[in-house]
C-alpha positions in Angstrom: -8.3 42.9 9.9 -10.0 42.5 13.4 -10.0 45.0 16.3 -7.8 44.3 19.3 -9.8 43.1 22.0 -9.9 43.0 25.6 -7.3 39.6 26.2 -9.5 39.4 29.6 -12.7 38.6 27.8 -11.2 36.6 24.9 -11.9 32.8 25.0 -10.6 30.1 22.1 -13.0 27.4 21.5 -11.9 24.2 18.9 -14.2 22.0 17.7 -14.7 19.0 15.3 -16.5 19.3 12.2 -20.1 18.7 13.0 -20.1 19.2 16.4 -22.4 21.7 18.0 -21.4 25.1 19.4 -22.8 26.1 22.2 -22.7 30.1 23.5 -23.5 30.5 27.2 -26.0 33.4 27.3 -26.0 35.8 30.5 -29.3 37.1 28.9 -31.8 36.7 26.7 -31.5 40.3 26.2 -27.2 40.1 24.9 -26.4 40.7 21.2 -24.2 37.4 19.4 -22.4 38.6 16.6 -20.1 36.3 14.4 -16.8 37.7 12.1 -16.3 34.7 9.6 -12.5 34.5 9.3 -12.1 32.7 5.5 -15.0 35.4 3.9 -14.3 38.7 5.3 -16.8 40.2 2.6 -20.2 38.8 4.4 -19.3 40.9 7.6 -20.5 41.1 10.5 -23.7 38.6 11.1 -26.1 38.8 13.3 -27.2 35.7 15.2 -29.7 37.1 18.0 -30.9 40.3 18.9 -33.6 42.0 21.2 -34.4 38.7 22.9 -34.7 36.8 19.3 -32.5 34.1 17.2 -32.8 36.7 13.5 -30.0 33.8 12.2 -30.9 30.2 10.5 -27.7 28.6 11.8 -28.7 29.4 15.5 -31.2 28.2 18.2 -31.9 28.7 21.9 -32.1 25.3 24.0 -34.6 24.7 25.5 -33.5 26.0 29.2 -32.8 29.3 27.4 -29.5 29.5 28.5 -27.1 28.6 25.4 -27.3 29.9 21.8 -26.4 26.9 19.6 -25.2 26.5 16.2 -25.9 23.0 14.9 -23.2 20.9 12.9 -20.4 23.7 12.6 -18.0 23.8 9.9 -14.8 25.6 8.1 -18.0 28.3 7.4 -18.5 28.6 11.0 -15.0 29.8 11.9 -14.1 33.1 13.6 -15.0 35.4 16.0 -18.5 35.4 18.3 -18.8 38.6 20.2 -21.5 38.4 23.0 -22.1 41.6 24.5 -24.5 43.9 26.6 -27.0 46.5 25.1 -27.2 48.2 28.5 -23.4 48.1 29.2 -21.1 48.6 26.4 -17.7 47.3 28.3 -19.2 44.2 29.1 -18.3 41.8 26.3 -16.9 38.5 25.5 -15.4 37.3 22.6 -15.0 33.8 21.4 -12.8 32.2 19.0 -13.9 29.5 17.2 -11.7 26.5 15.7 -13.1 24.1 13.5 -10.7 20.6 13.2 -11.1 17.8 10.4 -12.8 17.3 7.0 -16.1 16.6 6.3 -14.9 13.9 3.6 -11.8 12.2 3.6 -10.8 10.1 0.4 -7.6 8.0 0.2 -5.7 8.4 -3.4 -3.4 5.8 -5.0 0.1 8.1 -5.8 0.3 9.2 -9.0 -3.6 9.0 -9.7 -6.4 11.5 -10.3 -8.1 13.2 -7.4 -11.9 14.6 -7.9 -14.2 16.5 -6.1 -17.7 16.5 -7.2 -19.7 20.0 -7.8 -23.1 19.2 -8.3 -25.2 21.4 -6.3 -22.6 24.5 -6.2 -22.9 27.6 -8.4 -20.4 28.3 -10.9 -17.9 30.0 -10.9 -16.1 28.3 -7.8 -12.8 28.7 -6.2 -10.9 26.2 -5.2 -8.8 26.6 -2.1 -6.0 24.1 -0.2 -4.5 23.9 3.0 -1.8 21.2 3.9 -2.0 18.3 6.0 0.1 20.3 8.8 -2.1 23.7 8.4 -5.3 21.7 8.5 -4.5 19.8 12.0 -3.1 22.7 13.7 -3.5 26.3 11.7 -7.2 26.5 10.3 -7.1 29.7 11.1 -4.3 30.7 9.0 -5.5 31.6 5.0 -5.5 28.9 2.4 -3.6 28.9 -0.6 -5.8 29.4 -3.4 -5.5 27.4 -6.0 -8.0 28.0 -8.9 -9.9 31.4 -8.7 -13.1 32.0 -10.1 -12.0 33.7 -12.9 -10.5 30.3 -13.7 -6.6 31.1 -13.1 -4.2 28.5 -11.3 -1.7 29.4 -9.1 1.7 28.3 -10.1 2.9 24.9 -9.8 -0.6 23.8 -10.5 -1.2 25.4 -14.1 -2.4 22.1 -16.6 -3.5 19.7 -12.9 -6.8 21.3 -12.5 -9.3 21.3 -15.0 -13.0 21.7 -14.2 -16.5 20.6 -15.5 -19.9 20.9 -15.1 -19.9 17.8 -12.7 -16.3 18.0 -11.2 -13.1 19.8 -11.0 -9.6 17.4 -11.0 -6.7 17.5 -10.0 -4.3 15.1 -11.6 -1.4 13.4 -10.8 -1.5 13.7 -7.0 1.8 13.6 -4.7 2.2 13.0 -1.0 2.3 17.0 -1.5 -0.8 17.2 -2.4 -2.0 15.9 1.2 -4.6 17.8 3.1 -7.9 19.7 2.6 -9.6 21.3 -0.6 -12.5 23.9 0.2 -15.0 24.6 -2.8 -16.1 27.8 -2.6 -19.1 29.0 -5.1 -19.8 32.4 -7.1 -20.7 34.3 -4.0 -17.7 33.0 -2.1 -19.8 30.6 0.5 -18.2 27.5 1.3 -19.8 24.1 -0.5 -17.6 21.5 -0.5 -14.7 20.8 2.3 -12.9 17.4 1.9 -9.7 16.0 2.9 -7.0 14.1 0.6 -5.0 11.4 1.7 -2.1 9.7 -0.9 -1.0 6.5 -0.5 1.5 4.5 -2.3 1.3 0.9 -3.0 3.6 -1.8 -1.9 4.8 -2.8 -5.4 7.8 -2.0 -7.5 6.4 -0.7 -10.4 5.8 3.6 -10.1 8.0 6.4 -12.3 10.5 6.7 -9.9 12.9 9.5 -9.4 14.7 8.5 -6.4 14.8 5.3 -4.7 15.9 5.1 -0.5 16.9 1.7 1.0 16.0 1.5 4.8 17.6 -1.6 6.5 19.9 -2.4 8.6 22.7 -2.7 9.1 23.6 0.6 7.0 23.4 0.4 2.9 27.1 0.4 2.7 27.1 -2.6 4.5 24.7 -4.6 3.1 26.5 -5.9 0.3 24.0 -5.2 -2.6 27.0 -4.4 -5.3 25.8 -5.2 -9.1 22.6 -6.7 -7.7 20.2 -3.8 -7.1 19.8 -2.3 -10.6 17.0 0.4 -12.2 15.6 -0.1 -15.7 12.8 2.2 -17.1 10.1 2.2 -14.1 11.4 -1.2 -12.6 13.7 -2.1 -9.5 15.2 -5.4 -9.4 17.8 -6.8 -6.7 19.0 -10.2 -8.2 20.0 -13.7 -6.6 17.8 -12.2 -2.8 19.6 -13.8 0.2 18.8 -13.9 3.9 20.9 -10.5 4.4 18.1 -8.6 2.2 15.7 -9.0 4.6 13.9 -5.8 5.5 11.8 -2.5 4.4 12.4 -0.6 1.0 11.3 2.2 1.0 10.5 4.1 -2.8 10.1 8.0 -2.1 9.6 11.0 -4.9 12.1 13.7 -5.3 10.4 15.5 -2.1 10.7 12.5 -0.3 7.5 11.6 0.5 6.6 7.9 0.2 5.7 6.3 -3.0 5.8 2.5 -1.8 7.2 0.5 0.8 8.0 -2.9 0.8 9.0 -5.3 3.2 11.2 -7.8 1.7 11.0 -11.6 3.6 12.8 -14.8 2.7 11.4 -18.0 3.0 13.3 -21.7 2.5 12.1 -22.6 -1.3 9.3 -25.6 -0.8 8.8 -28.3 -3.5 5.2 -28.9 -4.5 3.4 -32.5 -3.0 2.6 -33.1 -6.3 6.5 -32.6 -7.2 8.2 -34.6 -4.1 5.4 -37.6 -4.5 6.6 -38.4 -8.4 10.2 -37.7 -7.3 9.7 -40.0 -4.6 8.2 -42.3 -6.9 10.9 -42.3 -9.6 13.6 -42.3 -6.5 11.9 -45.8 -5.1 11.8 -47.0 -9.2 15.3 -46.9 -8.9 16.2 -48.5 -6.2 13.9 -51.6 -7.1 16.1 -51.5 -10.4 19.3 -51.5 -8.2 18.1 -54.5 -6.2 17.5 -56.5 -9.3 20.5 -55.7 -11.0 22.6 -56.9 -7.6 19.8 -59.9 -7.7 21.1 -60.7 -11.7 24.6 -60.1 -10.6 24.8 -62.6 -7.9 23.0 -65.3 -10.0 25.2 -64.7 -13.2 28.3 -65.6 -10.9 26.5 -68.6 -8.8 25.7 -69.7 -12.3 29.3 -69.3 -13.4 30.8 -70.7 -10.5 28.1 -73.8 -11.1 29.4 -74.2 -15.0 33.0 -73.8 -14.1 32.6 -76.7 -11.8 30.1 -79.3 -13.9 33.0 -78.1 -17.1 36.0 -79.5 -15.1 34.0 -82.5 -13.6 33.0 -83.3 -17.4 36.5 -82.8 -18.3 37.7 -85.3 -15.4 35.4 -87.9 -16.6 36.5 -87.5 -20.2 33.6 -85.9 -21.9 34.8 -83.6 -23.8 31.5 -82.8 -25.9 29.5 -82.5 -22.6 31.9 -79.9 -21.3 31.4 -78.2 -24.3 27.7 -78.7 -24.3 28.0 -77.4 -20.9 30.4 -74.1 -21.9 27.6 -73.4 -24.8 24.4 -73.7 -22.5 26.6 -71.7 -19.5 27.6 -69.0 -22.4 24.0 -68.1 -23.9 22.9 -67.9 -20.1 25.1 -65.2 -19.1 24.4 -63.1 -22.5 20.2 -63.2 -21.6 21.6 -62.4 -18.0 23.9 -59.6 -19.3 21.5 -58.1 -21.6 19.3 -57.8 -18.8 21.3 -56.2 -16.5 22.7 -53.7 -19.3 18.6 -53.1 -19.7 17.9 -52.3 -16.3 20.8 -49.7 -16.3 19.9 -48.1 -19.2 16.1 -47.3 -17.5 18.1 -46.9 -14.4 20.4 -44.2 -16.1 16.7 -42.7 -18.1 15.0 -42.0 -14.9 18.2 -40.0 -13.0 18.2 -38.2 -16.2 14.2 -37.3 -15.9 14.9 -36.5 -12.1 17.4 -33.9 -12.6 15.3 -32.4 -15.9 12.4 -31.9 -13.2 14.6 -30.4 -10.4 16.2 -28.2 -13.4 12.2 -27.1 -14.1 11.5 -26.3 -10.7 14.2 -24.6 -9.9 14.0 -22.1 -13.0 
């Protein structure tokens, strides 16, 4: 498609996207000529002729050394041939490299991806290049993906679809990473941006393939009956210290849907939970002193019947001993109602201690 050239005179110039190119001119006098690589129709252009810029997209500096073309795109790409009117042998080509996207947008996996038309003439053509070929290989053809007659290449027929206002493309993968040109009816270049997927660190996607990275190896990490798939959802049950690490979800190409990083953390009661534990806990042991206070005084006061009983009894009152058996008797049933009280709110507030652990552990 292009004529072999001298390899003595050949230069390779790369470039970021709107940066300016700069030609060194000899003379004002030398023809510039430009060869776009991606539209081989428009031909050679002329940029400067017979002393005289005849091209928009160049200018002389002002020290009238350097023909520049402002803000240089994926338009701008291909060959620049300065040569001599008065000596035909004399010329230099330059090959031009234009690097990055104008635009780059970053897409949630599995969402729609739009580039906006307005301001480009129908009918476009919509052209890709992936994330590899755009970094290193611009100069290599894109892949066209929806001509202007409004075909789509294959593996893309029912994700594009086009509007007045935007064409789509639905559905995006990490495959779909890397640049989209626009081109409009008469095959200029519009719109140039880049694409960018990224997946989210969740566990809810359509998954087709799921990839543990950790370490030590899978087989080692013990995951057995726990890690199990149902619909869209992953779960790995009853998570212990050894199931720290990265999971990594990947599609059926293996590019990355979502990663996670999976920590473990000691489970942490709430204030509000460890102050009304701690409450009920210090209820209980007031309830344990004063059933141990009761206790001690229901046998002091047994010990003090038993001995006023057998000093009545030695003095040979019977009816006071049993005056003194009936008022010793009634005591010790107030005092053993009391205690049998004190363990029943004792017994009521365990219980509600081990219902609230129960809650916050579920």
């Amino acid at each position: 498609l292009f004529p072999l050239y001298n390899p003595v005179n050949e230069d390779s110039m790369t470039l970021f996207h709107g940066e300016d190119f700069h030609i060194l001119l000899p003379s004002l006098k030398w023809e510039v000529i430009f060869r776009n690589r991606s539209n081989l129709r428009s031909g050679d252009v002329i940029l400067m002729r017979d002393e005289m810029v005849v091209n928009n997209r160049a200018k002389l500096n002002k020290q009238l050394s350097h023909l520049i073309v402002d803000a240089v795109g994926e338009g701008d790409e291909g060959v620049y041939t300065v040569k001599s009117p008065d000596n035909p042998e004399d010329i230099r080509h330059i090959t031009l490299i234009v690097r990055d996207c104008s635009n780059e947008q970053i897409i949630k996996y599995g969402d729609n991806y739009h580039i906006q038309l307005s301001g480009v003439t129908p009918p476009i053509t919509l052209e890709y290049r992936p994330s590899s070929v755009e970094a290193n290989l611009t100069s290599r053809p894109a892949l066209v993906l929806l001509t202007s007659t409004g075909m789509s290449r294959d593996g893309y027929q029912g994700r594009i679809s086009v509007n007045e206002r935007r064409v789509t493309l639905s559905a995006v993968t990490g495959a779909d990473e890397g640049s989209y040109t626009v081109r409009d009816g008469e095959g200029d270049i519009q719109r140039k941006v880049c694409l960018n997927v990224r997946g989210e660190s969740v566990f809810f996607f359509p998954l087709s393939c799921l990839t543990c990275f950790n370490r030590p190896a899978r087989e080692d990490l013990g995951f057995g009956d726990r890690l199990s798939m149902e619909g869209s959802l992953v779960y790995l049950d009853q998570v212990k210290g050894a199931d720290v690490g990265q999971f990594k979800i990947t599609d059926i190409l293996g590019f990355t849907v979502a990663s996670i990083h999976l920590g473990v953390q000691p489970y942490k009661l709430e204030s509000l939970y460890v102050a009304i534990i701690a409450l009920l806990g210090l209820l209980v042991f007031l309830l344990l002193v004063c059933l141990l206070s009761c206790l001690i005084k229901v046998k002091k006061r047994a010990k003090r019947a038993a001995a006023l009983e057998k000093i009545a009894q030695n003095a040979g009152k019977e009816d006071e001993g049993d005056a003194f058996r009936q008022v010793g008797g009634s005591t010790d049933s107030v005092m053993m109602m009391m205690m049998m009280m004190m363990m029943m709110m004792m017994m009521m507030m365990m219980m509600m201690m081990m219902m609230m652990m129960m809650m916050m552990m579920i």
